[in-house]
C-alpha positions in Angstrom: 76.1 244.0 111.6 74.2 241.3 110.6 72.8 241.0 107.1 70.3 238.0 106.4 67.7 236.3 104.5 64.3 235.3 105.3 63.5 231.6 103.9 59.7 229.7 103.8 58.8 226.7 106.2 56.5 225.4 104.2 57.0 221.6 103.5 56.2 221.8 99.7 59.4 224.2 99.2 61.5 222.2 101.7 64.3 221.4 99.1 63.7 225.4 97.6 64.7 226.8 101.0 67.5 224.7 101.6 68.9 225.9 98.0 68.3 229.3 99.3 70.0 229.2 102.8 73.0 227.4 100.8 73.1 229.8 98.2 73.1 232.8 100.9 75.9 230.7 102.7 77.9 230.6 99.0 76.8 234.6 98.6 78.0 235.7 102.3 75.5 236.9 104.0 75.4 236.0 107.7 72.4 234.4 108.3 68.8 232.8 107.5 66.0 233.2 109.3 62.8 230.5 109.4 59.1 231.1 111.2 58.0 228.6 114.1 54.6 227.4 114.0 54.6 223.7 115.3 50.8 223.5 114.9 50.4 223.8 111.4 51.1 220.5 109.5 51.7 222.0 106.2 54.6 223.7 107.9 58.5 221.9 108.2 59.6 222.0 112.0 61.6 224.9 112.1 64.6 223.5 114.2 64.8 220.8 111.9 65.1 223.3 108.8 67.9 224.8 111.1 69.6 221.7 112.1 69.7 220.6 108.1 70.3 223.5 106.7 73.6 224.2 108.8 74.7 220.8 108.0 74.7 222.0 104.7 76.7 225.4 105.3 79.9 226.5 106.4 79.4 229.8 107.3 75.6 231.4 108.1 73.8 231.2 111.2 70.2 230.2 111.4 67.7 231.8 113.5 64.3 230.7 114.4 62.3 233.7 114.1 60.8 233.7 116.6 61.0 230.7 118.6 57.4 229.7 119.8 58.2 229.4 123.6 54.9 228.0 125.0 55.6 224.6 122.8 59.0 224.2 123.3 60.2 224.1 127.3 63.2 226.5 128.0 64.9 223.4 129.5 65.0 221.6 126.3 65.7 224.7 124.3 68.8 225.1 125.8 69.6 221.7 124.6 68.6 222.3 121.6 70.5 224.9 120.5 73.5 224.4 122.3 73.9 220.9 120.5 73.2 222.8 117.4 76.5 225.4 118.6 78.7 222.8 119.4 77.7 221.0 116.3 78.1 224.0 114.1 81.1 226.0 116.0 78.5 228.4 117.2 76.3 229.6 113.9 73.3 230.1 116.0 70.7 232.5 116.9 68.1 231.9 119.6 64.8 234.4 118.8 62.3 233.9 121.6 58.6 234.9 121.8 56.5 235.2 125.0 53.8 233.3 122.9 51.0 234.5 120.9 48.4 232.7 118.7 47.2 231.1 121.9 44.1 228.7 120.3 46.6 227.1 118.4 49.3 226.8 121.1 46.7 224.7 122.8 45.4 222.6 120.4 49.3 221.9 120.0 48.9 220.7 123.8 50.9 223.8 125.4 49.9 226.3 128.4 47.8 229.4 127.8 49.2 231.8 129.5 47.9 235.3 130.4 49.8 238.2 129.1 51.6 238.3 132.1 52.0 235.1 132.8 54.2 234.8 129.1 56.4 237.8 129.8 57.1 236.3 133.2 57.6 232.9 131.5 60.5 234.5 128.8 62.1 236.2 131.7 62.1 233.0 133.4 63.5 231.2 130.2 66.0 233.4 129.3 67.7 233.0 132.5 67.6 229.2 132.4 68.7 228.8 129.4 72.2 231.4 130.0 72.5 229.7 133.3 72.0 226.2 131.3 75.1 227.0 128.6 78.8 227.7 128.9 79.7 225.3 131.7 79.9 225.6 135.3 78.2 224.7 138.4 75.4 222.4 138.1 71.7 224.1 137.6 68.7 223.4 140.0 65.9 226.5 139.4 63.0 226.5 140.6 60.6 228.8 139.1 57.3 229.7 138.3 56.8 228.2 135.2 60.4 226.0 134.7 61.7 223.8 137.7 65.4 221.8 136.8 67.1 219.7 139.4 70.9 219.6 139.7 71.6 219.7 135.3 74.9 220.1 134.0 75.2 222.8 131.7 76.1 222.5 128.3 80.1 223.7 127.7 78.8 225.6 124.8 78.4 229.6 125.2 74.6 230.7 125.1 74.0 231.6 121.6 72.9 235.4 121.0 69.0 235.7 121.8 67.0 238.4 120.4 63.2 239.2 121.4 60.0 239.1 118.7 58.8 242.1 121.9 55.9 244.2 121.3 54.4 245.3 124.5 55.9 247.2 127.1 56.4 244.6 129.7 58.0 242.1 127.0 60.2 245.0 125.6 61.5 245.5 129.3 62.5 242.2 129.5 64.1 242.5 126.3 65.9 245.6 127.8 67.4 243.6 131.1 68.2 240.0 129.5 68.1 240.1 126.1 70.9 240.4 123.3 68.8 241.9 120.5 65.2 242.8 119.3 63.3 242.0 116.5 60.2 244.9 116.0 57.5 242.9 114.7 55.0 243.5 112.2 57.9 244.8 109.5 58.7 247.7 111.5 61.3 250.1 110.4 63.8 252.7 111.9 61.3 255.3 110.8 58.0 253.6 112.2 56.0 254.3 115.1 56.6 251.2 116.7 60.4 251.7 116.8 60.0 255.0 118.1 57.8 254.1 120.9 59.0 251.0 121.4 62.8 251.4 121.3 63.1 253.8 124.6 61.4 251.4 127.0 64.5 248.8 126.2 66.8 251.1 126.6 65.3 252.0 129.9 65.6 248.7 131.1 68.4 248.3 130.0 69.8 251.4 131.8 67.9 250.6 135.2 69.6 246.8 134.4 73.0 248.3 135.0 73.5 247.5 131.0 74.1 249.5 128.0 71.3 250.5 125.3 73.9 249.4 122.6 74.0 246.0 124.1 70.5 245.2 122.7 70.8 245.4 118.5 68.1 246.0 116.9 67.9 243.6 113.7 64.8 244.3 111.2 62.9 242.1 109.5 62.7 244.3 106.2 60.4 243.3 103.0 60.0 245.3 100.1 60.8 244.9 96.2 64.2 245.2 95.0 63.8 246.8 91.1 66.5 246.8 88.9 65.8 250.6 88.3 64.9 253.7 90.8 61.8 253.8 91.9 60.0 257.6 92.0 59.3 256.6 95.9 61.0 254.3 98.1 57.8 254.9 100.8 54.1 254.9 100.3 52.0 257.6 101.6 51.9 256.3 105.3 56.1 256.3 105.4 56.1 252.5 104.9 59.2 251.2 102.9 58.2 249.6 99.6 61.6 249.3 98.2 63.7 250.5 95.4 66.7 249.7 93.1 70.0 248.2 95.1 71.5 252.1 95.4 68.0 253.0 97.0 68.2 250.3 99.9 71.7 250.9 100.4 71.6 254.5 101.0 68.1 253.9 103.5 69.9 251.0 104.9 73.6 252.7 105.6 71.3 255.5 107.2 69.5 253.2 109.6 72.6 252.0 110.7 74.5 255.7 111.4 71.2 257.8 112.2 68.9 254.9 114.1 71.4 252.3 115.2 70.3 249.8 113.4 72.3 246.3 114.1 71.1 244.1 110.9 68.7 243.6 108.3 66.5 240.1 107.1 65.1 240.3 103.9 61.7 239.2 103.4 61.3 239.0 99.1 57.7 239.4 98.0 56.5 235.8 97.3 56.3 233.8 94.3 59.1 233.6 90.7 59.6 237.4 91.8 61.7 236.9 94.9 64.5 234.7 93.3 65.8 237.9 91.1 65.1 239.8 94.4 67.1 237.6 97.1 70.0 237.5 94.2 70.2 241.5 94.3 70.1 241.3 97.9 73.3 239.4 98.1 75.0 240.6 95.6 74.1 244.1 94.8 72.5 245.5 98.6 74.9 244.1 101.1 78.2 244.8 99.3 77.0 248.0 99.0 76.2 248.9 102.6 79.0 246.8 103.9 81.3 249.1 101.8 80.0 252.6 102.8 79.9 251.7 106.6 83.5 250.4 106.2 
């Protein structure tokens, strides 16, 4: 299980989010989760929030969430965060995304790429970057979208990689090659999205000569954290809104034993609320769902 906090990447609250992501190291929790958007300049480079922030830990792993393929080459990915494993004795996470936001990827000087042409591209640069980590033989691919020429691969082991996937061709590559998926748009264990979603990776995964369970599912999961019950922990279209730390952990402890649910990142509304909120999270949700799932 992995339980984790989502922090800002906004450059005015640089030193504010590395206070959070060393106060979630000090609390526990198992890792910290930053947006990518290269092409805003208001917005801190979210490898380089990563790369400080776990020089400032011991113990949590970062995750870039999701990592904006298009603008950062799979070839130097896999440098990237396998110098960020072997500098950190493995506290990373790679999230990948096919692309989106495709004006701005271009004004950023990166490809626009047809639908198909990204899902093609992730399937292309998820098996570079295994085949670029952990050692062995030397690595000449020639692809559609990534050519290499006889690299050494890093010794480090390829960090886990979980999907942003939405549509069906990106969730079947999330099925074959991935290690977990994260449903966008807040999605739940109880939204339509999971429950259309969630079969077509297991059926990859399945026609990929893998198991289902090899692919977690780890929700990005907002919501207010109140210090007493709420009357309703879901508003009249079944979205979660929250509740006091009892009424997460019981909702949480059942996504885990009724939906499979492999981890949580907590998104706290924004603004002097979240602090109380993130502090609850650590100390009052997470011990408690730790304990009942044993």
């Amino acid at each position: 299980m992995w339980f984790g906090i989502g922090v800002s990447s906004a450059a005015p609250a640089a030193m504010t989010t590395l206070r959070e992501v060393v106060r979630a190291d000090a609390d526990g929790l198992d890792l910290f989760s930053v947006s990518d958007h290269p092409y805003y300049g208001d917005r801190l480079d979210a490898y380089a929030v990563v790369g400080t922030a776990l020089g400032a830990t011991t113990r949590i792993s970062g995750l870039v969430n999701v990592t904006n393929l298009p603008s950062r080459p799979a070839p130097m990915l896999a440098r990237t965060v396998t110098s960020l494993s072997a500098l950190t004795g493995g506290r990373i996470v790679l999230g990948m995304g096919a692309g989106g936001l495709w004006d701005d990827i271009a004004r950023l000087g990166g490809p626009r790429r047809s639908p198909g042409e990204a899902v093609r591209a992730l399937a292309e640069a998820i098996t570079l970057i295994r085949a670029l980590s952990g050692g062995g033989d030397r690595v000449t691919f020639d692809g559609e979208f990534y050519q290499v020429a006889d690299l050494a691969p890093a010794e480090a082991p390829t960090p886990p990689i979980w999907t942003g996937s939405g549509a069906p061709r990106s969730l079947a590559v999330t099925g074959r090659l991935a290690d977990g998926w994260i449903p966008g748009h807040a999605a739940d264990w109880l939204s339509e999205r999971f429950r259309t979603s969630r079969p077509l990776i297991d059926e990859a995964a399945t026609a990929a000569g893998r198991s289902p369970a090899d692919v977690a599912t780890v929700y990005n999961l907002p919501g207010r954290i109140t210090p007493e019950p709420l009357d309703a922990v879901r508003d009249d279209e079944g979205r979660w809104i929250g509740g006091s730390p009892a009424q997460w952990a019981e909702e949480l402890t059942g996504a885990v034993l009724d939906h499979g649910a492999g981890g949580f990142v907590y998104f706290p509304p924004g603004g002097p609320p979240g602090e109380p909120m993130r502090r609850r999270w650590a100390e009052e949700v997470v011990p408690r769902v730790r304990a009942a799932l044993g």
